[in-house]
N, C-alpha and C positions, 0 to 999 in steps of 0.2 A: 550224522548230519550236523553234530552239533562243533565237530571238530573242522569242517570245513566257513566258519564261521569268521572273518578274518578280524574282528570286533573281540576288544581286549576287556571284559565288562569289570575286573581290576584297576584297568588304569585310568577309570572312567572317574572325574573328580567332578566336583559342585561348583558353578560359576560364580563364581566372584567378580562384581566390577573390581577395578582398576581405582586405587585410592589416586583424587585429583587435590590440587593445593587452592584453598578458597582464591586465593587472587590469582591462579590460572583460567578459572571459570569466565567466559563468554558475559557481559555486564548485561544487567537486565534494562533493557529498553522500556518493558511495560510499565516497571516502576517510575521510571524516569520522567513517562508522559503522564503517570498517573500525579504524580508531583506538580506538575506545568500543567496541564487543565486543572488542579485543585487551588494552585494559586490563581492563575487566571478566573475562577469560579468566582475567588473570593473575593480578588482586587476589580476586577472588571465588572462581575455581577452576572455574568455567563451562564445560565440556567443551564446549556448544553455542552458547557465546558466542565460543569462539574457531573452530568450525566457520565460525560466521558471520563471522566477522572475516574468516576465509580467503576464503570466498566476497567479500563487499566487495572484498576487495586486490584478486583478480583481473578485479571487476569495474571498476576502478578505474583497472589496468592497461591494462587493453581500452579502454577509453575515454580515455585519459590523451591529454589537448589540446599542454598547457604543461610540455615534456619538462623543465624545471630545477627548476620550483618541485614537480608532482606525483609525478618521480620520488624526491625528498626525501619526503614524505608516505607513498608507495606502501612505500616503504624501510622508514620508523619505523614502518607499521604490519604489513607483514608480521616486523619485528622483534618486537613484540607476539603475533602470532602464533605465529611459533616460541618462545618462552618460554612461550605458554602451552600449544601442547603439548607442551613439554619437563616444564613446573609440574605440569601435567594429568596427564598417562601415564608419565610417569617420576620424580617424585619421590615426596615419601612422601605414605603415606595421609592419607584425610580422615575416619580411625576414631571421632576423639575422644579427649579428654583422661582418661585413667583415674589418680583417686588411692588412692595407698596405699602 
């Protein structure tokens, strides 16, 4: 039975991806919006601009291909992040200017 078997269990080898060149790789979009709502967070004052920023980084993260270049990215944008809920929820109000 075992001769009529057409499966070669010798030539059977281990999968290896296919080595890719970092600047071939697809560019990461999450980072990129994570960047742009975390400025936005900060320059604007965007409570939900820096929500999303935080969502982005981690999405970002999760998916992070090319540990050198997108942990740099990942980095400066949850940097943006924390500034802007630092900016947002702990500094001062956005009351308006009163003269007199």
């Amino acid at each position: 039975m075992a001769s009529s078997d057409p499966r070669l269990p010798s030539a059977a080898r281990p999968y290896r991806p296919p080595l890719v060149n970092p600047q071939d790789l697809p560019p990461d979009y999450s980072s990129f919006l994570a960047i742009l709502f975390g400025v936005a967070g900060v320059m604007l004052r965007y409570k939900f601009a820096s929500w999303l920023a935080l969502i982005f980084c981690a999405q970002s993260l999760a998916n992070m291909r090319d540990y050198e270049n997108d942990l740099k990215q990942v980095v400066m944008a949850m940097t943006f992040v924390v500034m802007g809920f630092v900016t947002n929820y702990f500094g001062p109000s956005r009351s308006g200017f009163r003269s007199g």
